[in-house]
C-alpha positions as CSV (number, residue, x, y, z in Angstrom):
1,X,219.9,181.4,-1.5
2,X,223.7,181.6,-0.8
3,X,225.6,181.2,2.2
4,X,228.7,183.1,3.2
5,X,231.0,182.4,5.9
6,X,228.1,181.4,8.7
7,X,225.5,179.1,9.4
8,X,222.8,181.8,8.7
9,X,220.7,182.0,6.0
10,X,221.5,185.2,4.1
11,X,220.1,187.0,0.8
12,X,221.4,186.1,-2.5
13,X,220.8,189.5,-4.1
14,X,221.2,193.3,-3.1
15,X,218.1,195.5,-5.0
16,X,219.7,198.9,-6.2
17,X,217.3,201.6,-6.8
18,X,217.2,204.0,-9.7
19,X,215.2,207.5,-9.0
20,X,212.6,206.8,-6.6
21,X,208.7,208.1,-7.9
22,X,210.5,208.3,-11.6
23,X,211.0,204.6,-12.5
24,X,208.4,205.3,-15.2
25,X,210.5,207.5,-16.8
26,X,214.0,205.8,-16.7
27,X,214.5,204.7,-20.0
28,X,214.3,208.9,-20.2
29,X,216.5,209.2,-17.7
30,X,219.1,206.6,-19.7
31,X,219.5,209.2,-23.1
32,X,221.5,211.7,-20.9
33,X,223.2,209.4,-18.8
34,X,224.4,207.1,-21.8
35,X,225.5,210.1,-23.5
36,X,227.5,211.3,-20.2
37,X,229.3,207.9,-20.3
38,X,230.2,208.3,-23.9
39,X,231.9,211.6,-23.4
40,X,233.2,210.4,-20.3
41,X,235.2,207.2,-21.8
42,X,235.8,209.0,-25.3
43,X,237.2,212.4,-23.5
44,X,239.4,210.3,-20.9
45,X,240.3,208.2,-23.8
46,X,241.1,211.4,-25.9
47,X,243.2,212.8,-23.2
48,X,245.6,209.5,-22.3
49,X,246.4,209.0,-25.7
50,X,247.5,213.0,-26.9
51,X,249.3,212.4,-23.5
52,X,251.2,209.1,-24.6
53,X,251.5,210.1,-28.1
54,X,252.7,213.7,-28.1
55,X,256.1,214.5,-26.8
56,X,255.5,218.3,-26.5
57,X,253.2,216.8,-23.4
58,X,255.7,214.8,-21.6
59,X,255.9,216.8,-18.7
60,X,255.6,216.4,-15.2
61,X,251.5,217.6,-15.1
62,X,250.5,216.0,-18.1
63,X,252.1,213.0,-16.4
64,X,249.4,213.8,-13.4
65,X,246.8,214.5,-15.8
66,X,247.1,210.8,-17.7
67,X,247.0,209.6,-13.8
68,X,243.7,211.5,-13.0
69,X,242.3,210.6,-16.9
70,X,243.4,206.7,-15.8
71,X,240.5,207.2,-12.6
72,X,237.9,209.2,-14.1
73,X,237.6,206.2,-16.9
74,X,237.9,203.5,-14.2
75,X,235.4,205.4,-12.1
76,X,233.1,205.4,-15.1
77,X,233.3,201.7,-16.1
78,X,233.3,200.8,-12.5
79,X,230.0,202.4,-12.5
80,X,228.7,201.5,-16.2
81,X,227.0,198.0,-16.3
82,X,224.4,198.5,-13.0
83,X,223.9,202.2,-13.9
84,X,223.2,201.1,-17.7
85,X,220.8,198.0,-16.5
86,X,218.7,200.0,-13.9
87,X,217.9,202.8,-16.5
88,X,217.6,200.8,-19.6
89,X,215.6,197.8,-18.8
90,X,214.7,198.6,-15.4
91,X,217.0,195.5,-13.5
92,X,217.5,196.5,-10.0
93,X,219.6,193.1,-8.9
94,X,223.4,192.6,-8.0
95,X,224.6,189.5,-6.2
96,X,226.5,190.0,-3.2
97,X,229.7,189.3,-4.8
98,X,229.5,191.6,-8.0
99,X,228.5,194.1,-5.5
100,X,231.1,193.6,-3.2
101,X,233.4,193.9,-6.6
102,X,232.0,197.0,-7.6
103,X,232.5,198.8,-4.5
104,X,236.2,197.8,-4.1
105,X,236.6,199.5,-7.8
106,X,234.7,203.1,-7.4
107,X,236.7,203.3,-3.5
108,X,240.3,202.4,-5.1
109,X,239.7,204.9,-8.9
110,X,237.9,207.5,-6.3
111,X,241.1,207.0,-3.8
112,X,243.4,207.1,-7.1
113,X,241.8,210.4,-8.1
114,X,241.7,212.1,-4.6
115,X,245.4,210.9,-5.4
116,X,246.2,212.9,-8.3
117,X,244.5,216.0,-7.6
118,X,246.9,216.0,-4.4
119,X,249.8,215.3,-6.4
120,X,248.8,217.8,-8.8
121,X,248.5,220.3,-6.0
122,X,251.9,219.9,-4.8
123,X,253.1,220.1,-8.8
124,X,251.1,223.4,-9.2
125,X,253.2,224.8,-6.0
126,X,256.4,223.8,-7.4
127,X,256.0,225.1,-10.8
128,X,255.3,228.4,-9.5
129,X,257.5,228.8,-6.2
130,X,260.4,227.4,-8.3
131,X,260.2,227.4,-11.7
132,X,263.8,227.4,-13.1
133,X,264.0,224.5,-10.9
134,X,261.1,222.5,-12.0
135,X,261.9,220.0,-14.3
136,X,264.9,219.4,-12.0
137,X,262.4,218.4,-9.5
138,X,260.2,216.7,-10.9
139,X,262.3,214.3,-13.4
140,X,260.3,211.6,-15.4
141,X,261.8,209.2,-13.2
142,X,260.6,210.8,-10.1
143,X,256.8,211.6,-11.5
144,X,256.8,207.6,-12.6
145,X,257.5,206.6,-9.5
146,X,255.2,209.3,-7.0
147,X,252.7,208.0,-9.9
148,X,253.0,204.2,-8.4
149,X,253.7,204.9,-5.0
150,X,250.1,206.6,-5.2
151,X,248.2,204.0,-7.0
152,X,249.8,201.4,-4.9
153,X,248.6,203.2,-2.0
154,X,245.2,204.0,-3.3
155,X,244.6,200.3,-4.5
156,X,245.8,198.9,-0.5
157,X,243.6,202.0,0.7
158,X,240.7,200.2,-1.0
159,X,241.7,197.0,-0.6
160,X,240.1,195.9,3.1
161,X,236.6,197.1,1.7
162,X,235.8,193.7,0.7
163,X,237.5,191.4,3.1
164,X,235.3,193.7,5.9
165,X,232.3,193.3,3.8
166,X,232.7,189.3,3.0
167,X,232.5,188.7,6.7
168,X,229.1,190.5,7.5
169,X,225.5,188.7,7.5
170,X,223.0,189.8,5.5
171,X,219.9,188.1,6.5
172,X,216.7,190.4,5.3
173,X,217.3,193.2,4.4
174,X,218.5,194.1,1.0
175,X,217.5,197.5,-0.7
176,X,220.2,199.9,-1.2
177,X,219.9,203.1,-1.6
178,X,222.3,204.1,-4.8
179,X,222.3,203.3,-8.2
180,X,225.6,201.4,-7.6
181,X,227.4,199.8,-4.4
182,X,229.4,201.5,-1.7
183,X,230.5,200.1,1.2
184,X,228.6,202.8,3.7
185,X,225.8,202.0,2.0
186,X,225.9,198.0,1.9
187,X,227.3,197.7,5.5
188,X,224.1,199.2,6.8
189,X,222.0,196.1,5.8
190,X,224.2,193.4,7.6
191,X,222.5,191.8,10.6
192,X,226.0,191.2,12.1
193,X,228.4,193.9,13.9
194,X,229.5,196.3,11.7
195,X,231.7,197.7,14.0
196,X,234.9,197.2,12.0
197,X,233.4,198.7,9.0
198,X,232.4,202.2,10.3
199,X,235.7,202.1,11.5
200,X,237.5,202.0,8.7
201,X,234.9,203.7,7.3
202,X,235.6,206.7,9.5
203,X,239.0,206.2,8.6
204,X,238.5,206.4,4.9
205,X,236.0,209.9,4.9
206,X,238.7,211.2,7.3
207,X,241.8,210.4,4.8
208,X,239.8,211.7,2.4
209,X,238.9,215.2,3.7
210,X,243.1,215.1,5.0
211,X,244.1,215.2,1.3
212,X,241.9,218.1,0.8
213,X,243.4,219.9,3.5
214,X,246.6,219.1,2.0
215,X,245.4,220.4,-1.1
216,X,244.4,223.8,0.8
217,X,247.4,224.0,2.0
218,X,249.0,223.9,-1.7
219,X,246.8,226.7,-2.4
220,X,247.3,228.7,0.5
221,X,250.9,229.2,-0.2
222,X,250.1,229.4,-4.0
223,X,248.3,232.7,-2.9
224,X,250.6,233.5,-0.8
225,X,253.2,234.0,-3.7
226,X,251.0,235.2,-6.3
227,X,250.2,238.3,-3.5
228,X,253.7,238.7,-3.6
229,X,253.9,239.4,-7.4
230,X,254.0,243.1,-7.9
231,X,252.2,243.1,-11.7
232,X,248.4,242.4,-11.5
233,X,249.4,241.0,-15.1
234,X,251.7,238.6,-13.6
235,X,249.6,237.4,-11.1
236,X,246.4,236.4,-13.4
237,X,248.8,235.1,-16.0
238,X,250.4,232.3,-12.5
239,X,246.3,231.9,-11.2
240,X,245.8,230.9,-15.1
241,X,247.9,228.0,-14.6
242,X,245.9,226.5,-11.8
243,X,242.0,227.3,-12.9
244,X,241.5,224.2,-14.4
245,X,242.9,222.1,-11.3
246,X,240.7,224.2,-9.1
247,X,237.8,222.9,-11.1
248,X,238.7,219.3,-10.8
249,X,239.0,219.6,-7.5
250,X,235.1,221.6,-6.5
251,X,233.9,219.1,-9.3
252,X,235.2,216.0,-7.5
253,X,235.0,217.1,-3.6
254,X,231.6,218.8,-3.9
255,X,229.6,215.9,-4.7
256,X,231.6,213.6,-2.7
257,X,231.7,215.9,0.8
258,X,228.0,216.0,0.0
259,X,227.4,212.9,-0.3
260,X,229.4,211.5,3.0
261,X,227.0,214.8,5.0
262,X,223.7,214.0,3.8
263,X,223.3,210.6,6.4
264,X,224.7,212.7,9.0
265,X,223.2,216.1,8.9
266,X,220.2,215.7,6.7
267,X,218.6,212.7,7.6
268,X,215.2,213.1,6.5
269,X,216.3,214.7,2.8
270,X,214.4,213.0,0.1
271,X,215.8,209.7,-1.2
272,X,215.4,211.7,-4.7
273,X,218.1,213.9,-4.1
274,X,220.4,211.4,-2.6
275,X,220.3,209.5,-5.4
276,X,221.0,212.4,-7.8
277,X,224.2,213.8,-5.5
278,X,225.6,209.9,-5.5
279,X,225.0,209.5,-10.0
280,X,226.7,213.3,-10.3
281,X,229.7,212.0,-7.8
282,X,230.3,209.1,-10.6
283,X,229.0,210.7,-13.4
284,X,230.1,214.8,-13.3
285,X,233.8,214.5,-12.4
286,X,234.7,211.9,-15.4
287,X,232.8,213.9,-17.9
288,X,233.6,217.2,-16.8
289,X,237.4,216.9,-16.4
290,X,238.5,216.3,-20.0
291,X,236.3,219.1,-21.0
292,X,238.0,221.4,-18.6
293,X,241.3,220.3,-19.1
294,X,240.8,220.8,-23.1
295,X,239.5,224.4,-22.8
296,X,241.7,225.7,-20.3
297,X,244.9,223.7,-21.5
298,X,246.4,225.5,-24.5
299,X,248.7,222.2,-25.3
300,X,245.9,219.8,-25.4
301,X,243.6,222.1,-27.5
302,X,246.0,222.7,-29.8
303,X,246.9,218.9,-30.2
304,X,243.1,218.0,-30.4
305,X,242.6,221.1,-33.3
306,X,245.7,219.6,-34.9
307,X,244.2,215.6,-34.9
308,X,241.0,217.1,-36.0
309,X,242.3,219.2,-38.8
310,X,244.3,216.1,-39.7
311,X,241.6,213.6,-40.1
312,X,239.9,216.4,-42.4
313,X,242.7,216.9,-44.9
């Protein structure tokens, strides 16, 4: 047993669950999910180095891109080691700390990724309101630094998380409800007021769901221009540009607007599929967004063709 910051006695280890009624059938379960991460890390991987070594992709959204890449492969090793251990050999334990660490690292990569789609938003608008102006605009200079300003802001967004955690008793319970730590989900099992941490808690879904307006917004004028295009060729040719950020975007918000509704407007949904919408929040975006990004991007399709065709000569 382990004490915190109080008298009381508290648990010395969180239980994380994998799919409840299937634990018979995890190390099943683990073939897809391992392979998921290796695409995941390899595609991420794939995309941030074309991006650092090609100079034809030294622009202002491939910038973006390498930043969104940069979360998807923290979000995935964030995730990784209890994920791997649950499924593979069935060990549900994390102690308080490693959990409290884990949760601080999928809130500040999911942060930096709400992050970079919004910035990636706002690029899309520029490229196509003002396009002779573009690289005016957005100079490597200025991309570098809306780059920082945004993970600096992303990592202090996530940064209270623990502190408001580290100061909560946990005294018997301790069954989560994921197959990895987030700080709705641990905050629930203190035996102290919480107060402070649906607060910020509040705070956080609610700055989440702003930058999704935000990104609405981007669109909405986006479609507002592209109605004012006269050629229906000319218009599918400007929506082309911005398909594959549209995907990141449902493939990232879906699972996580789900996720934050289920506890409030489906209470008594089956643990089962809460568990399956929280794994395809960490698991979906990271794989998916490389793939996208390499069918619908010309550039990096060409590049990867090129590498492959390369290592075969």
């Amino acid at each position: 047993m382990s004490v915190f910051n109080t008298s009381k006695v508290e648990v010395s280890i969180f239980f994380l669950v994998g799919i409840p009624g299937m634990e018979h059938a995890h190390i099943w379960v683990a073939i897809p999910i391992c392979l998921m991460y290796l695409i995941a890390i390899l595609g991420n991987c794939t995309i941030l180095f074309l991006i650092k070594t090609e100079t034809s992709l030294h622009e202002p959204m491939y910038y973006f891109l390498s930043m969104l890449a940069f979360s998807d492969l923290g979000l995935s090793i964030s995730s990784l080691p209890t994920m791997l251990r649950i499924f593979l050999f069935n060990a549900t334990g994390i102690s308080p700390d490693a959990c409290i660490a884990q949760e601080f690292f999928i809130h500040g990569f999911s942060a930096m990724e709400s992050s970079a789609l919004l910035i990636m938003s706002v690029d899309r608008f520029i490229a196509i309101h003002n396009p002779l102006k573009y690289t005016t605009i957005l100079t490597s200079v200025r991309v570098i630094k809306i780059s920082l300003i945004f993970t600096a802001i992303s990592i202090l967004f996530a940064l209270p998380f623990p502190f408001i955690l580290k100061r909560l008793s946990f005294c018997k319970k301790n069954l989560l409800s994921h197959s990895y730590c987030l700080h709705q989900d641990v905050m629930t099992l203190a035996c102290s007021d919480n107060r402070v941490n649906v607060i910020y808690g509040m705070f956080a879904a609610q700055t989440a769901m702003l930058a999704l307006v935000c990104i609405s917004v981007s669109y909405m004028l986006i479609l507002k221009i592209v109605l004012g295009i006269a050629s229906h060729k000319g218009r599918l040719k400007v929506l082309n540009t911005c398909i594959s950020h549209i995907c990141a975007v449902l493939i990232f918000y879906v699972p996580l607007v789900t996720l934050a509704a289920l506890p409030r407007f489906a209470k008594n949904v089956s643990p089962v599929i809460r568990v399956i919408v929280a794994d395809i929040f960490l698991l979906v975006p990271p794989l998916m967004n490389p793939i996208v990004y390499s069918v619908k991007s010309q550039q990096i399709r060409n590049r990867i063709l090129v590498k492959l065709c390369d290592k075969q000569g």
